[in-house]
C-alpha positions in Angstrom: 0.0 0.0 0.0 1.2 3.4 -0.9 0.7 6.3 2.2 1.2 9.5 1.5 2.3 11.6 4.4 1.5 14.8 4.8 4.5 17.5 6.6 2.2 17.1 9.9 3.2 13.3 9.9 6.3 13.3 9.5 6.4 16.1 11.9 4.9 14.2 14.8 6.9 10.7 13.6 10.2 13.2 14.4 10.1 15.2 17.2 6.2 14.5 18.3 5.0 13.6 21.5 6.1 9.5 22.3 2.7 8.5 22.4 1.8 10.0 18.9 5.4 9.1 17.7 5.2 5.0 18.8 1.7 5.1 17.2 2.5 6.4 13.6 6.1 4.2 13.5 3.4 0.8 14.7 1.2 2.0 11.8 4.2 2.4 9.3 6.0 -0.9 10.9 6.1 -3.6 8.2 3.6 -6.2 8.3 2.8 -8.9 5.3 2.4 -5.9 3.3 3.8 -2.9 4.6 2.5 0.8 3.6 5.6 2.2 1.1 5.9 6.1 2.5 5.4 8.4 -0.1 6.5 12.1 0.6 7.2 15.2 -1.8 9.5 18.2 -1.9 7.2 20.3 -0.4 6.8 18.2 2.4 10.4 18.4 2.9 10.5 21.8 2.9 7.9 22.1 5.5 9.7 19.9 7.9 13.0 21.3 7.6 11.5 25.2 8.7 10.7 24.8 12.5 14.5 23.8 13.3 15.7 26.2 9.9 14.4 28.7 12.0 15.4 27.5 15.3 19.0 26.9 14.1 18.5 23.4 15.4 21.1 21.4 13.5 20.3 18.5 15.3 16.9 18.2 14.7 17.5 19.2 10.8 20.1 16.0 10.9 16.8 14.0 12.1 14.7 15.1 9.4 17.5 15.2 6.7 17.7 11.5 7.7 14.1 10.6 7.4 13.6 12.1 3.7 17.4 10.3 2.7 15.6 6.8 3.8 15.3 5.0 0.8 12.1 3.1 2.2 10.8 7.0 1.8 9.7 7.6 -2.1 10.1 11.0 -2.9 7.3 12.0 -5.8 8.7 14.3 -8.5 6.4 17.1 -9.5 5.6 17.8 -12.7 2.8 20.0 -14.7 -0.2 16.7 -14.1 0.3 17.7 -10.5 0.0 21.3 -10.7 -2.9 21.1 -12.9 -4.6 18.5 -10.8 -3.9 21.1 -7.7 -5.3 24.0 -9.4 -8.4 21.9 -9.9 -8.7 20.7 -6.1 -7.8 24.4 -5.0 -10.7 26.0 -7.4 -13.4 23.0 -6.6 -13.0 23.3 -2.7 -11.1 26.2 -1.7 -8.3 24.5 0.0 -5.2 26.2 0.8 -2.2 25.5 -2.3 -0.3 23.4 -0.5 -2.9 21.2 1.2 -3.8 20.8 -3.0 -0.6 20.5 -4.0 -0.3 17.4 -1.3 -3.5 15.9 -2.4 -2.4 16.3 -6.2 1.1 14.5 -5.3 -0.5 11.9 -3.8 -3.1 11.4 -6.5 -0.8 11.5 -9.1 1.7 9.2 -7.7 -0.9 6.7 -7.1 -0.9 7.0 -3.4 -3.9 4.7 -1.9 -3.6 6.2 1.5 -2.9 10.4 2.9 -2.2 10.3 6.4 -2.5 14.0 8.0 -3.9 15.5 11.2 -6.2 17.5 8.9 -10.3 16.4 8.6 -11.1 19.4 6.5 -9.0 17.7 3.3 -11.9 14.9 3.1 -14.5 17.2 1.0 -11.1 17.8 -1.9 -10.1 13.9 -1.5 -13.2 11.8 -2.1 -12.8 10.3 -5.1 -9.5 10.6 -5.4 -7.8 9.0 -2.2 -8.9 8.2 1.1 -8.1 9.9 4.2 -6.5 8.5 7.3 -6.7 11.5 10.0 -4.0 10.5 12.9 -3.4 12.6 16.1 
């Protein structure tokens, strides 16, 4: 199964709570079939601000670490996604990159978006499902 995570994910699987941490890593552990995590460069991005900001090297290495995993598929963006964002943006008014996620995912054939975010459901039926955690 293909999950993509959204930045809040990832966020949490790094320097969240224990709790919220163990749970997303039992989720993600493999099984018969485990989930393959799917991730893009805007989710990267988004990760890699709070300790940018912080000047947190440390942290930084952490994330840095995660998105280098080669069990983590980056998806490349190209114009299908932007378009496909654009249309999920004008149809439900979600914010650009909440489309831009959703249009990722889509696009790289994703079966799965984790995030911490209900309000995506309305722009993601139909395309993927939703798996709200935290």
């Amino acid at each position: 199964m293909r999950v993509y995570l959204d930045s809040c994910i990832v966020i949490y699987l790094i320097e969240g709570a224990e709790e919220l941490s163990r749970s997303i890593r039992s989720i993600l552990a493999p099984t018969e079939a485990p989930p393959s995590g799917c991730v893009s460069e805007l989710t990267r991005l988004e990760c890699r601000v709070g300790p940018g900001r912080k000047g947190d090297a440390g942290l930084l290495a952490q994330f840095d670490a995660f998105f280098a995993n080669r069990e983590i598929e980056i998806i490349p963006w190209d114009r299908e996604i932007f378009e496909l964002a654009t249309q999920i943006r004008a149809l439900h008014g979600t914010k650009t990159p909440d489309a831009l996620h959703l249009a990722a995912a889509t696009v790289g054939r994703c079966e799965e978006f984790w995030t911490n975010d209900h309000r995506l459901n309305a722009a993601a039926r139909g395309r993927i499902e939703i798996r709200v955690v935290g």
